[in-house]
C-alpha positions as CSV (number, residue, x, y, z in Angstrom):
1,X,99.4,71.3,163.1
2,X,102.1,68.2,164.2
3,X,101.9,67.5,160.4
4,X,103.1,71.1,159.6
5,X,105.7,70.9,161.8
6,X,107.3,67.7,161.0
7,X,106.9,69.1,157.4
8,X,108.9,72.3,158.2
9,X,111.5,70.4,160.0
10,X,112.1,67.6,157.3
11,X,112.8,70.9,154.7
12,X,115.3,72.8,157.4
13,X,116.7,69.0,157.6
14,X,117.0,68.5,153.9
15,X,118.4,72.2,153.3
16,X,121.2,71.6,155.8
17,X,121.9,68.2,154.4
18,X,122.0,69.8,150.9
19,X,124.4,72.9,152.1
20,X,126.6,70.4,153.6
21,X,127.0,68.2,150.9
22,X,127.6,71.0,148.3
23,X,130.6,72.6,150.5
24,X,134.1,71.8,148.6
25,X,135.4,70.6,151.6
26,X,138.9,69.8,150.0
27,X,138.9,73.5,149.1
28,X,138.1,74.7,152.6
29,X,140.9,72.3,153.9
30,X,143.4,73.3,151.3
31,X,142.5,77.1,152.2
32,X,142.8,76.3,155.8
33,X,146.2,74.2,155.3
34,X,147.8,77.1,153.6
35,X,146.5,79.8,155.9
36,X,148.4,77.9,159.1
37,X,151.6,77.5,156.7
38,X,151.3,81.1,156.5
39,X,150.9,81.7,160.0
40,X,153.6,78.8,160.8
41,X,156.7,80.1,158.6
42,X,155.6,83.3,158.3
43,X,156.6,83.9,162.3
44,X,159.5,81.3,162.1
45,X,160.6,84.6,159.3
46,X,159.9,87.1,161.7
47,X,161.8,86.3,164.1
48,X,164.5,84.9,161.7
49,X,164.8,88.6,160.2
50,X,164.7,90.2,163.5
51,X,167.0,88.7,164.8
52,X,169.3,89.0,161.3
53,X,168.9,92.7,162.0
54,X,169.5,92.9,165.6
55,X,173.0,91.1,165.3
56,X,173.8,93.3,162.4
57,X,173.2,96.6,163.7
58,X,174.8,95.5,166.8
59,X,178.1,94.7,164.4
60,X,177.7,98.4,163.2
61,X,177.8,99.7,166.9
62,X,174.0,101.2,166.8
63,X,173.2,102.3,170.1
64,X,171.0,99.1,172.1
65,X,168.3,101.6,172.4
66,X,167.8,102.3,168.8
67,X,167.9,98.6,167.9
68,X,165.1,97.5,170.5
69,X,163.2,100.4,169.0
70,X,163.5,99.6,165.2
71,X,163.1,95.9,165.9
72,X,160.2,96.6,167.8
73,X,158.4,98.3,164.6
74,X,159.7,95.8,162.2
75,X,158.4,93.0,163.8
76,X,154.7,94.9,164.4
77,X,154.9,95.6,161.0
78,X,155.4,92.1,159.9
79,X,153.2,90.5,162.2
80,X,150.3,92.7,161.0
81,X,151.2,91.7,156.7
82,X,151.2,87.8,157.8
83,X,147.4,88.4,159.5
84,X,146.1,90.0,156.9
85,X,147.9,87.3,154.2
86,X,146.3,84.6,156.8
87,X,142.6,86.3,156.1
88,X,142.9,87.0,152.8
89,X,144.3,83.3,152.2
90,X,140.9,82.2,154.2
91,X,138.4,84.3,152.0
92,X,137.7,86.9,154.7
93,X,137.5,90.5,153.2
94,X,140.5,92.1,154.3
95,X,139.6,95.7,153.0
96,X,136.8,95.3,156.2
97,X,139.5,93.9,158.3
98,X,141.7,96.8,157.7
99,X,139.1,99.4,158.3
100,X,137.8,97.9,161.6
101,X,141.8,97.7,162.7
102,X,141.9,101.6,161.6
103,X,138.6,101.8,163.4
104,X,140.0,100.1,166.7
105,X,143.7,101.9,166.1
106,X,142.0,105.0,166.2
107,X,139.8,104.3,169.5
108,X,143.0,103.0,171.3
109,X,144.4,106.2,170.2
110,X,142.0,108.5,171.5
111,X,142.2,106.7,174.8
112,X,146.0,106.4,175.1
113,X,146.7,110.0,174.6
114,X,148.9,110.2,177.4
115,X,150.9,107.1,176.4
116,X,151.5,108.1,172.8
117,X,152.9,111.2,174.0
118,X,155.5,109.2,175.8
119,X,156.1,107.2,172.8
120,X,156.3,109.8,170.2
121,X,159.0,111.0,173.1
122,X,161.0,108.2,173.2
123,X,161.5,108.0,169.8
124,X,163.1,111.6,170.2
125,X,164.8,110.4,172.1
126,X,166.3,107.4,170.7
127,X,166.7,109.6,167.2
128,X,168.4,112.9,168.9
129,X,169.8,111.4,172.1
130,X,170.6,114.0,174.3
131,X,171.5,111.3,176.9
132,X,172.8,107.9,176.6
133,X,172.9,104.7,178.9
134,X,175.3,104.9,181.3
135,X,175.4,109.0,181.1
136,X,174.8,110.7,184.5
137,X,172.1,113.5,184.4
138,X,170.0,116.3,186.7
139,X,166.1,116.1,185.8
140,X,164.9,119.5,185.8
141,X,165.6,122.0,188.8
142,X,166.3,118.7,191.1
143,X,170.0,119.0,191.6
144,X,170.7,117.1,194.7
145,X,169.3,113.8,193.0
146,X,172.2,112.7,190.4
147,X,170.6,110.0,188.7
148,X,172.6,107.7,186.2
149,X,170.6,106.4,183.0
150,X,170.2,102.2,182.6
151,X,168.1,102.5,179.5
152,X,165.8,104.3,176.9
153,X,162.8,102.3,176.1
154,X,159.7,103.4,174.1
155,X,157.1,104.9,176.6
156,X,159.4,105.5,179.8
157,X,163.4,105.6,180.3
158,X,164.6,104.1,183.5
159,X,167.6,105.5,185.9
160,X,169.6,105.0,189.0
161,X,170.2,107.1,191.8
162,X,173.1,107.1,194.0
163,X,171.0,104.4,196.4
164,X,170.8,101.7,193.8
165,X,167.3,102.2,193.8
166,X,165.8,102.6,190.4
167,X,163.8,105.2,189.7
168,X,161.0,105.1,186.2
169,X,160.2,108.5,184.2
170,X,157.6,108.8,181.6
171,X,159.2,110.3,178.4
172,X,156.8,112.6,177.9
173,X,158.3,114.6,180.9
174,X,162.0,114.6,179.8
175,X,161.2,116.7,176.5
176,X,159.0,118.7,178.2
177,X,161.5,119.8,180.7
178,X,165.3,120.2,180.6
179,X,167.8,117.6,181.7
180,X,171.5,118.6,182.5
181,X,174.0,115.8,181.1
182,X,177.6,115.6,182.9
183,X,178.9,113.1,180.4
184,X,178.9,114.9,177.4
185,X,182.7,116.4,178.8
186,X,185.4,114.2,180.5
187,X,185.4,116.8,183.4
188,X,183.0,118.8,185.5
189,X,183.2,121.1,188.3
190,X,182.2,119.5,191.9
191,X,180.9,122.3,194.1
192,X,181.0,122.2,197.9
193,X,179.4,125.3,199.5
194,X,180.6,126.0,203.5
195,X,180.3,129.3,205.8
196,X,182.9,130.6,207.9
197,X,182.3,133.4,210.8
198,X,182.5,137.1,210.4
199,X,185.3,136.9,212.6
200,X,187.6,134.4,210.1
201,X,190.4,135.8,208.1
202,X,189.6,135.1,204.6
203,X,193.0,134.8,203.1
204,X,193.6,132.2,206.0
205,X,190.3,130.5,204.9
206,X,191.0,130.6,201.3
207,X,194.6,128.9,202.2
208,X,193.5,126.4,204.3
209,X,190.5,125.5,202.1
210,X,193.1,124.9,199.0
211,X,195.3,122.9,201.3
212,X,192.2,120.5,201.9
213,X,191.9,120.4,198.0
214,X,195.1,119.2,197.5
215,X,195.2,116.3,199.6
216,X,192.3,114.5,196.6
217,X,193.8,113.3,193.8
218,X,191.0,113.4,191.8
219,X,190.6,117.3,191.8
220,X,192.5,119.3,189.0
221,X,195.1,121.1,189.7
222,X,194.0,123.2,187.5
223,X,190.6,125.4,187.6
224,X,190.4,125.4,191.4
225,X,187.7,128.0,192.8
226,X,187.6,129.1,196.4
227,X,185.5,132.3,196.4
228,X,183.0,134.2,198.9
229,X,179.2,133.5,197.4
230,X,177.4,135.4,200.0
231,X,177.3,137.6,202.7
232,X,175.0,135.3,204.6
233,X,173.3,136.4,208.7
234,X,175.0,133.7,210.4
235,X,178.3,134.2,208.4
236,X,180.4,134.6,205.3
237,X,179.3,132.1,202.9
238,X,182.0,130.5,200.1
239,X,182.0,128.0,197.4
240,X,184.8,125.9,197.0
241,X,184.8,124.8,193.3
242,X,186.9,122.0,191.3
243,X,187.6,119.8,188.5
244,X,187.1,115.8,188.5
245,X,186.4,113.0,186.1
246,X,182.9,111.9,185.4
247,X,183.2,108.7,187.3
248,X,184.9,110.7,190.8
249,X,181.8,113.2,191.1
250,X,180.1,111.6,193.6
251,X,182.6,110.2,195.9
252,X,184.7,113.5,195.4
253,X,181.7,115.7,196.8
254,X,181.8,114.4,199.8
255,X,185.6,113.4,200.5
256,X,186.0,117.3,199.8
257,X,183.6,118.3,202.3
258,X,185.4,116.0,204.9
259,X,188.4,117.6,204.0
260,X,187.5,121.4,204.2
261,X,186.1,120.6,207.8
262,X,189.4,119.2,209.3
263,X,191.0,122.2,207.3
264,X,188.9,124.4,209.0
265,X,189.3,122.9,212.7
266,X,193.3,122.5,212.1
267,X,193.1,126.1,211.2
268,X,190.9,127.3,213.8
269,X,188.4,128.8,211.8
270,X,184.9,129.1,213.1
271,X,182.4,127.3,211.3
272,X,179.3,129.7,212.1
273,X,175.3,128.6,213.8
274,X,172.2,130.3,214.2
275,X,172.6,133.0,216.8
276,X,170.7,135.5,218.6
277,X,172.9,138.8,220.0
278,X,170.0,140.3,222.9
279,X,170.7,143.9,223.3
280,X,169.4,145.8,226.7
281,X,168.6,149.4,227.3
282,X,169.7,150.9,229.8
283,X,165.9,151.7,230.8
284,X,165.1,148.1,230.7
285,X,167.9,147.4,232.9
286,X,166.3,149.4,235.8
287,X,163.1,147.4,235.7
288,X,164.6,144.3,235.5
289,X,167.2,145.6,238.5
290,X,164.1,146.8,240.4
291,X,161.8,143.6,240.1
């Protein structure tokens, strides 16, 4: 039985030994050689024309965000022709290569549904841009949070509130719901609401509310809006309405607000609070009086 053995392990011996020396081993290296030349230039050219594009497109004043975007797909795309070139160069079958990256492609797919979503959205974006950096925008039915936009990328856009703090939204969510742009005109109206008693004269509140306008520079002159909105419980409710730059919305909001205030005071006009008016009988008198 040892003689078998040794017998069996001399032939796997003497194949191997035959299989090695028959290997073209200056083919394999040539092959090999090649393959990493490919690899080698082939991303020294990638980023060469990527970065050839970026500077031109740049020159032409395309937006940043659709420049990251296209340069992003170009240089996918060019990665993915220099791997299979590097397998084909090697002798691996490339048609299987491709298939088990359509395979894998299409499992990634299935799992990222969510995430392509976003990206199919922020390339809407980038193509139809209905906002820009450095535009100021409402997100949906949120309009006390004015948020300004920093950039557009491919699966989420990030903004700015008025805190500094920065604040990340998937794109799938800004196509799905509507977004109000203020910088697509060089004015907008600033809207202060306030409530004045039941007791104020309105043409004295109108006047004094106007007067308070005209001490900011940054409101129009022209288009000024001070008009009752409501007959509210607690008083009579009015909008005070006006037209500033882009850049003065926020500080203007609030300088105005300051400002209608002291008009209000100098003008003794009373701004109005929850109250309660208690109204006795005259029955409920009598018990109170005789306890």
């Amino acid at each position: 039985m040892l003689t078998n053995i040794r017998i069996s392990l001399n032939a796997v011996h003497s194949l191997d030994a035959g299989g090695l020396q028959n290997v073209d081993w200056f083919r394999l290296a040539k092959k090999l050689g090649i393959g990493a030349l490919i690899l080698f230039f082939g991303f020294i050219l990638v980023r060469l024309i990527c970065n050839t594009l970026e500077r031109f497109m740049l020159k032409k004043q395309v937006r940043r965000s659709v420049c990251r975007l296209a340069i992003s797909v170009l240089k996918a795309l060019l990665y993915f022709t220099i791997i299979i070139a590097f397998a084909d160069q090697i002798g691996l079958q490339t048609t299987s290569l491709i298939a088990l990256l359509g395979s894998v492609g299409l499992a990634i797919g299935l799992a990222l549904q969510g995430s392509l979503g976003d990206l199919a959205s922020g390339i809407l974006l980038v193509v139809l841009h209905p906002f820009q950096s450095g535009d100021f925008v409402f997100l949906g039915d949120n309009r006390a949070e004015l948020l300004e936009v920093v950039e557009i990328r491919l699966f989420h856009s990030i903004f700015r509130n008025r805190r500094g703090y920065r604040v990340i939204v998937p794109n799938s969510n800004l196509t799905k719901n509507f977004v109000v742009n203020l910088s697509v005109e060089e004015e907008v109206m600033v809207e202060v609401p306030f409530a004045v008693s039941y007791d104020a004269c309105l043409d004295k509140t109108r006047e004094a509310v106007l007067s308070a306008m005209d001490q900011l520079s940054q409101i129009s002159s022209e288009g000024r809006v001070v008009a009752v909105s409501k007959l509210g419980t607690d008083g009579i409710e009015f909008i005070a309405r006006g037209k500033v730059a882009i850049g003065d919305y926020l500080s203007t909001g609030s300088a105005l607000a300051i400002e209608i205030k002291k008009a209000l005071d100098a003008a003794e006009i009373e701004i109005p609070f929850p109250q309660l008016d208690l109204h006795l009988r005259k029955n409920e008198l009598k018990l109170i009086d005789e306890e």
